[in-house]
N, C-alpha and C positions, 0 to 999 in steps of 0.2 A: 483729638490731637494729643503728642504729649513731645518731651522736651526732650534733646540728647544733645551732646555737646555745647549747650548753650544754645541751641536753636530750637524751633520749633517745626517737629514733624508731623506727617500725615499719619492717622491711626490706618495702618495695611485694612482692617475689618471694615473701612469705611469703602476702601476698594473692589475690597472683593465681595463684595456683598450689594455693589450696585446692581439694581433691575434692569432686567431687558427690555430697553424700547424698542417698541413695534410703531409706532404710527407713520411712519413711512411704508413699510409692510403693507399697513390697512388700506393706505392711499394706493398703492399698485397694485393691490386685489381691487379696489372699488375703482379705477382707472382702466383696469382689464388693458394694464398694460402688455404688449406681443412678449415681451423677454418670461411675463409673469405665466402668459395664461400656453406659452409653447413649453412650459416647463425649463428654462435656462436661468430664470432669477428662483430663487427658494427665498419661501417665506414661513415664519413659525405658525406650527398649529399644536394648540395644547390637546386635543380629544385623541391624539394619538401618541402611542408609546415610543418613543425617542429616544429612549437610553436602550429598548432594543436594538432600533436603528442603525445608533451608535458603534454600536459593539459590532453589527452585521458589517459596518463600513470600515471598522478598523479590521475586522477580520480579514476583508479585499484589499486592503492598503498595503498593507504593513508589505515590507520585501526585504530581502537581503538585507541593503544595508539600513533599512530603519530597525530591524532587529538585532542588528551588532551594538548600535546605538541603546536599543529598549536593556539589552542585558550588561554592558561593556561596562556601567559604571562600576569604579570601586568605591566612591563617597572618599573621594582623597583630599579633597578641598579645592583645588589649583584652580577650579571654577571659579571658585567665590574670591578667588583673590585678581581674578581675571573681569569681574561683572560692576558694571560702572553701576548700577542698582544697588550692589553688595558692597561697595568702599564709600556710598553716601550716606547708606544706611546700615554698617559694620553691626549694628547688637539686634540684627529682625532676618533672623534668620529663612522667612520665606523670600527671601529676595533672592537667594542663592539658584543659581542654573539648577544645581542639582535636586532640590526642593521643586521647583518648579517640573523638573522636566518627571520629577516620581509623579505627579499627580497623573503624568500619562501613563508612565509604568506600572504603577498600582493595577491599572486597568487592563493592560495586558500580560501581567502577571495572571490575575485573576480569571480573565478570558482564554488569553492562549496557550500559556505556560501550563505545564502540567506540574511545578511546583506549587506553584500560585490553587492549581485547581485542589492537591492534597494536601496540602501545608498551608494555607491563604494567611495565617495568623505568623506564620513561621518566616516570610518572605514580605510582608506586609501587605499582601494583593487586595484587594476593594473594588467595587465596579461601583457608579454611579445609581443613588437609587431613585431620584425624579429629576425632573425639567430645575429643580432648583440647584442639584448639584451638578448638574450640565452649567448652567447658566454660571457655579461659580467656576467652573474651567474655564469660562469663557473671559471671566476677569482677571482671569491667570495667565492664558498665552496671548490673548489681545493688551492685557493691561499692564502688565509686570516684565513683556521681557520686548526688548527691540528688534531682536533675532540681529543685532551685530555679529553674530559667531566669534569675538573674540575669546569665549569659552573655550569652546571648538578649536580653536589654534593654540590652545593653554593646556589643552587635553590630555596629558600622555596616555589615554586606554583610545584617543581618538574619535569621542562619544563626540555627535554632532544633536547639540539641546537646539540648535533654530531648526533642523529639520523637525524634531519630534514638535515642534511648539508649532511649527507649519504645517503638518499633518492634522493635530487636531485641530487646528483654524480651519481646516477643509472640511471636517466630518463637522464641527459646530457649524459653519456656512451651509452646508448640505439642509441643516437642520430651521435654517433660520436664524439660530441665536448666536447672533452678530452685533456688535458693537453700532448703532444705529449710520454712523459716520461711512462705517465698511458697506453698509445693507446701500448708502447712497451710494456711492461711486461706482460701485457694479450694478446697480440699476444705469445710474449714465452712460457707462459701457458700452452695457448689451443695448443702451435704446438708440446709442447715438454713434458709436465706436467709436468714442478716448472719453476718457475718465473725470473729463469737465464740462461734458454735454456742451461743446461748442460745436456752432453750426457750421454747414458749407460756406454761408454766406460769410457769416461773422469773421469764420479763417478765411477766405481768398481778399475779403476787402481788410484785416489790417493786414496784409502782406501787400496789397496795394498798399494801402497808405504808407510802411515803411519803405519802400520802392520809391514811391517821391520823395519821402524826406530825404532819403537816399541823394535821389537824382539833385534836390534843391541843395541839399548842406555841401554838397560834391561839387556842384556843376557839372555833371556827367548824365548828359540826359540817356546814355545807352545803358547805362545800371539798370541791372533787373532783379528780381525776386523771377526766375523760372519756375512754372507748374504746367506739370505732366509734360515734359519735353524728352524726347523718347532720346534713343543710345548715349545716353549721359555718362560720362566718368563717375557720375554718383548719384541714387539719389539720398537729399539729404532729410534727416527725421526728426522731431522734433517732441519737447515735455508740451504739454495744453498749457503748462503753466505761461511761457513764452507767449501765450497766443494771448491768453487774458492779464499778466502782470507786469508782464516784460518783453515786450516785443521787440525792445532795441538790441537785444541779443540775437533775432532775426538779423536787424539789420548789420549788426557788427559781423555775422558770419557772412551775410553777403556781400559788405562790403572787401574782408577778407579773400573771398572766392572771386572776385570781380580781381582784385590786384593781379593776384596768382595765376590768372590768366584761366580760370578753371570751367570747364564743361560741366556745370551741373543742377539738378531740380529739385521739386519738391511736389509731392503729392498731392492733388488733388482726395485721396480717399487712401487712408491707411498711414496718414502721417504720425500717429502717436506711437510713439515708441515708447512709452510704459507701459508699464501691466503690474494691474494690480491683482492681476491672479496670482501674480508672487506673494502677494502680503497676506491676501485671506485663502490661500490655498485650495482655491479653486484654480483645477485644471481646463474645466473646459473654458472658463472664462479666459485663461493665459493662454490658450489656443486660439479662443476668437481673434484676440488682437493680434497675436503675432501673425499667423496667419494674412491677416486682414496686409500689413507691411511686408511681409516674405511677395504677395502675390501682386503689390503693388510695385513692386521692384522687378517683378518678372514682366508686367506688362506694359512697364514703361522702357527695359531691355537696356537695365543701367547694372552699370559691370559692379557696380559693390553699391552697397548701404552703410551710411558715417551716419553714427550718433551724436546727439549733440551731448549736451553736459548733463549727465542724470546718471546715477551710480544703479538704480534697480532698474532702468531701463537699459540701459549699457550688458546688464548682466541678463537681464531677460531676453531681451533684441538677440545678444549673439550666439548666446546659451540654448538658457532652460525654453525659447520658445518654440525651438524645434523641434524638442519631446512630447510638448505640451498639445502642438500643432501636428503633430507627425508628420513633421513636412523636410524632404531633402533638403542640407543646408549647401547648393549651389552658387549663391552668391556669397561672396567674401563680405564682412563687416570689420568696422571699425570704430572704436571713438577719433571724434572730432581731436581729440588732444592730440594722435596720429597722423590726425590729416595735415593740423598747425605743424606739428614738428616735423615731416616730410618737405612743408613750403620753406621753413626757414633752411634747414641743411640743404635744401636743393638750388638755394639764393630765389627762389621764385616771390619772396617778398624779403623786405630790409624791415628789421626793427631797431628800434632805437631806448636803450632802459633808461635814459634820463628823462625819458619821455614820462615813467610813474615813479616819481618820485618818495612816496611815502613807503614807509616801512610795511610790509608785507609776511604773512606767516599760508601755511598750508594746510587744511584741514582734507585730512582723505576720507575719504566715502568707503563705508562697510564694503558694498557691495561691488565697488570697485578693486579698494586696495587687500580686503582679505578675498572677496571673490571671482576678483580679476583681474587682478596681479598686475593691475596699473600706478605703479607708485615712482617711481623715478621718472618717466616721458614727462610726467608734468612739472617737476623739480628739473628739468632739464630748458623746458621755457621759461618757465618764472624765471630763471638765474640769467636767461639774454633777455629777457621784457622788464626786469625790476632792476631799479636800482639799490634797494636793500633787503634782501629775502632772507628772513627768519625763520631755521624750524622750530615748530611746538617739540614741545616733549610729555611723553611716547610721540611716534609717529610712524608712519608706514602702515606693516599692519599690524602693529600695536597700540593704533591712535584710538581714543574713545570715540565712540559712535555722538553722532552731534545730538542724538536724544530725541529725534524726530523717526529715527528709522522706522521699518517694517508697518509704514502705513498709520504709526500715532498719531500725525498729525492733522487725519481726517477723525481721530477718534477724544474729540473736545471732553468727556468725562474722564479721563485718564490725565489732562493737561496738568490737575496741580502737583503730582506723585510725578510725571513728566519733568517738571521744572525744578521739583526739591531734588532729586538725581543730577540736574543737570548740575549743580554747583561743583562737580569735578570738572564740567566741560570748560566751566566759566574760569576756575582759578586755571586751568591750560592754556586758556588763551590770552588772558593779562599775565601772566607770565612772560610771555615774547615780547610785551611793550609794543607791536604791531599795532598800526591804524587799519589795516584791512586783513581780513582773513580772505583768501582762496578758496573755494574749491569747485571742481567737476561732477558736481548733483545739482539739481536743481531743486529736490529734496532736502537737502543739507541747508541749500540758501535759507528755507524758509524755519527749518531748526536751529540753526544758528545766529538767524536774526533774534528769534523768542528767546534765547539763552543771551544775547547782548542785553537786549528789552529788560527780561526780567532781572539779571545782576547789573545792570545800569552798565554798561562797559562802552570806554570811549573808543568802537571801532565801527567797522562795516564793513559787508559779506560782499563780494565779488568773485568773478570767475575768470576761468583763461581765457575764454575768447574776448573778454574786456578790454584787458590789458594786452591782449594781442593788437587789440584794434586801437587803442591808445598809443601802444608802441608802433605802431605800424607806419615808416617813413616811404610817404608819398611822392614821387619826382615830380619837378612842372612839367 
């Protein structure tokens, strides 16, 4: 540990030099789990050469544009003053995007470059020489960076560091050496398809249970939770997380969709709509899932798919899972924040802002408001559901990432270097004097709770369709 500004920091050497755990690993070789033993889940093996591997796999990756990115740098700074890593810890220069993102360039200076290959000392090119200098990349683009890409939009050469820092989360995943957090989730995945190994059962009975509380807090015994209801106006998709922490976010959408008079269901098989093949840069596992909702939407023969509030599921779902999946994108998508703000302009529900009374600020989602350019529909509801809405400052897509992004928050060894970063998040949000912060992730909810938690702050996380369903004036 040592001291800066009066505070006390994490020594980076302590990070980057954590070991690779495997015993998860060991249990799904000795489990002869299907994902493991079909060859879909990767696990490490030291008796073979890996930083070959490595190199043979970046060799097949790399394209166009991650080679505009591997070369474009000029080392100009605008990163580093862009990097919520790099303004918590201004005098530790490995925090910097650009420091970070050399450690992949290094390697394909070295590899591909034909500088790299006659100059190597001239360009600084290097290739990795065992599993131990793999395993410290691996605490470098898993541990160090949140792939916010507010780099990336600070860029003038236009260098994108969350794709290169995602690339090599794919060839380390291929390899096994995975942050042991990342190696669980994509084992639940593949074994069970969503990311929190909930069952058929466990989901269809609390979406019952929410349906009566429903039907009981309402007196509306026709209130439904519909599944697998075929020519539906929509069907609608959901984070795991809702299934196992928060379910009343279920019910607040249905009870929304019941007012509005709306046609619409919910999947029996392919309801997750995240992918964490976004965060550890596995493709095929980003394929399974989308897939898995692309064909669940075709065989239910509903005219679009709405997302609920999740920023990398939102960007996965209507994106990248089509690439990933190779699959035609014939069905339209949406975020749920589009489907609220279509009800209210259409009058098909009344809201009422004295209904949330407390001070209110916005917190936007990386992967939303820089990668999907949803930043104002949501500042268009809050302002008819609140009655005092505050923005943070930066905001839009300038706002710092809530410090949970690109999948840290499954990755428990990186948590205390997580939290000492976060103290930019936390002076932003006591800033506004807000008692609740917003936002449309369900990701963000659980990053911005730890960031309240650990700077002690008197607020609490909530989302749009909360406060929809608060504001939401019911007639007798």
């Amino acid at each position: 540990m040592s001291k800066q500004s009066g505070r006390t920091k994490i020594d980076i050497a302590d990070v980057l030099n954590l070991p690779l755990e495997t015993k998860s690993q060991e249990e799904a070789k000795e489990k002869k789990l299907s994902s493991f033993t079909e060859g879909r889940l990767k696990v490490y093996d030291s008796n073979i050469n890996n930083v070959d591997i490595f190199l043979k796999l970046l060799s097949e990756r790399v394209n166009r544009q991650l080679a505009s990115s591997m070369v474009g740098c000029v080392h100009c700074g605008m990163c580093a003053e862009s990097c919520h890593y790099v303004l918590a810890r201004p005098d530790d220069p490995t925090m910097t995007p650009a420091y970070k993102a050399d450690k992949i360039r290094r390697i394909f200076k070295r590899h591909m470059d034909w500088t790299g290959r006659i100059f190597p000392w001239w360009v600084h090119a290097d290739i990795p020489r065992d599993d131990e200098d793999l395993n410290r990349l691996k605490n470098i683009v898993f541990g160090t960076c949140s792939a916010c890409r507010r780099c990336t939009m600070n860029c003038p050469m236009g260098v994108d560091t969350a794709l290169l820092i995602r690339l090599a989360r794919g060839i380390l995943t291929e390899l096994g050496i995975v942050p042991e957090g990342v190696f669980n989730v994509s084992r639940d995945t593949w074994e069970t398809g969503n990311q929190m190994a909930v069952s058929e059962e466990d989901y269809l009975e609390t979406l019952d249970w929410m349906k009566e509380e429903l039907q009981e807090e309402l007196e509306i015994p026709e209130i439904d939770i519909p599944v697998d209801k075929k020519y539906c106006d929509f069907m609608y998709t959901i984070n795991p997380r809702e299934i196992k922490f928060d379910p009343r976010s279920i019910a607040d959408a249905a009870k929304i969709f019941h007012f509005a008079g709306e046609r619409w269901t919910m999947p029996s098989w392919g309801w997750d709509q995240t992918n964490f093949g976004l965060f550890s840069g596995d493709d095929r596992l980003g394929g399974f899932v989308a897939k898995n909702l692309y064909e669940a939407a075709v065989n239910l023969r509903a005219r679009r798919i709405v997302i609920s509030e999740c920023g990398h599921g939102y960007r996965s779902s209507r994106w990248e899972g089509y690439n990933w999946a190779e699959y035609d994108q014939n069905i339209p998508s949406e975020s749920v924040v589009l489907t609220l703000m279509r009800y209210i302009q259409e009058g098909r529900i009344k809201v009422d802002p004295s209904k949330n009374q407390e001070p209110v600020t916005f917190h936007d989602s990386c992967n939303v408001a820089r990668s999907g350019d949803l930043v104002d529909e949501p500042r268009w509801i809050l302002e008819r559901t609140c009655s005092d809405f505050r923005e943070m400052s930066p905001n839009r897509k300038e706002n710092f990432c809530c410090t949970g992004g690109s999948g840290l928050l499954s990755m428990a060894e990186y948590k205390p270097l997580r939290m000492e970063v976060a103290e930019l998040k936390a002076e932003q949000l006591k800033a506004t004097g807000a008692k609740l912060v917003c936002t449309i992730c369900h990701n963000c909810v659980d990053g911005l709770t730890d960031v309240i938690k650990h700077y002690e702050l008197d607020m609490k996380v909530v989302q749009i369709i909360e406060l929809v369903a608060n504001a939401l004036v019911i007639d007798p």
